[in-house]
Residue, then its C-alpha position, 0 to 999 in steps of 0.5 A: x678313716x680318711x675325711x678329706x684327700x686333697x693332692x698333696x695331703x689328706x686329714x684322717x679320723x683318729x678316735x682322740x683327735x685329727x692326723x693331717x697326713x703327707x701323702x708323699x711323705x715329703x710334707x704339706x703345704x701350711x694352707x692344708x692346716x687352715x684348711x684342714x682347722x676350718x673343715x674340722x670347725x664346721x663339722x666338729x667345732x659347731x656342733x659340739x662346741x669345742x675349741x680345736x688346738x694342735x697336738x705337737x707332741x703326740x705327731x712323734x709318736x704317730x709318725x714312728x710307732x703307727x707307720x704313718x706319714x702324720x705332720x700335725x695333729x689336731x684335736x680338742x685338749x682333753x682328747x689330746x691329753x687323754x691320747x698322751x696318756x694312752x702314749x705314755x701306757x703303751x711306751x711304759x715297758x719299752x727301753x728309755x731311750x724308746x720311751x723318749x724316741x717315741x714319746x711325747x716330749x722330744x724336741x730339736x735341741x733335745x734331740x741334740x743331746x740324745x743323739x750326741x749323749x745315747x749309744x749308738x747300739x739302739x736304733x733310737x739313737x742312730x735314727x736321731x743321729x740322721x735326723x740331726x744331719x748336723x744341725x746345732x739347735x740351741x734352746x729357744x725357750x723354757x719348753x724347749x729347755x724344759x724338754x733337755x732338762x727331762x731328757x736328763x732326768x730320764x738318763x741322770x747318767x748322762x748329766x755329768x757328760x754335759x761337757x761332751x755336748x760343748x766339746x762336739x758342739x762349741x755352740x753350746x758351750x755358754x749352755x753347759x756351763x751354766x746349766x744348773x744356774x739355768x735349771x734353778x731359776x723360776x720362768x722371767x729370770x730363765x728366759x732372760x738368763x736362757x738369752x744370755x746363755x744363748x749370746x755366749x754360745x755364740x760368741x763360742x762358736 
């Protein structure tokens, strides 16, 4: 159920949560989200007295698997939550890499590996492939290394294969070589190590 179109963009009803649609499929303009955050506060927040947070990572899942032209999506945290986990039953008896493609943790520098590390024989990895359009994303923090860290935990094979991503990538090369020192500290010591990590990348590159 559609609660407000406005031109470029509309906000539709979801039973866990808000979806703020393009409606060209082109994207919104930043001022539809604090639009959209401030109606859905005078309707939603007042009355029930909750607090509104985004919903990142379920938007993956909106966009590929319900057809929808989604770019954020908005909702109370334990709504969100339990949508996640809806997400999570629905992709469980899918292919890994649909599972990851679909799911809720996929991330820029993720995306990266899946796409130069997967076989092109799923459509996943093809359509990663496109979206990259040759991008080079490095971690930018602990979640985001945290996503390529979960990523190989669901293709342990590809963990040995790390080198490939600095052969295609030199950018990378400082990450992959001290992955596992990286993967093994605790969250002050990471981020400083990521930042150093990140400072040899591009010396590499």
């Amino acid at each position: 159920m559609s609660l407000a179109r406005m031109g470029s963009w509309s906000l539709e009803a979801w039973p866990l949560g808000w979806v703020l649609c393009s409606t060209s499929g082109t994207g919104v303009p930043m001022e539809a989200l604090s639009c959209a955050v401030k109606m859905l506060e005078r309707l939603y927040c007042k009355k029930e007295a909750k607090r509104l947070v985004m919903g990142l990572c379920i938007v993956n899942y909106v966009k590929k698997r319900c057809n929808s032209r989604a770019v954020f999506v908005i909702g109370d945290p334990d709504c969100l939550s339990k949508w996640e986990e809806q997400i999570k039953a629905a992709l469980a008896g899918c292919s890994r890499e649909e599972q990851w493609w679909c799911g809720c943790d996929v991330g820029l520098s993720s995306k990266l590996l899946f796409a130069t590390l997967g076989d092109e024989i799923h459509s996943e990895v093809r359509h990663a492939r496109l979206e990259l359009k040759g991008a080079v994303q490095l971690p930018q923090d602990g979640a985001d290394f945290g996503r390529c860290v979960r990523l190989l935990q669901l293709f342990p094979e590809w963990k040995a294969r790390l080198p490939e991503v600095a052969a295609r990538w030199p950018q990378w090369a400082g990450m992959v070589e001290h992955w596992d020192e990286l993967e093994a500290l605790p969250g002050g010591d990471f981020q400083a190590a990521l930042d150093a990590a990140k400072k040899k990348s591009e010396v590499v590159s």
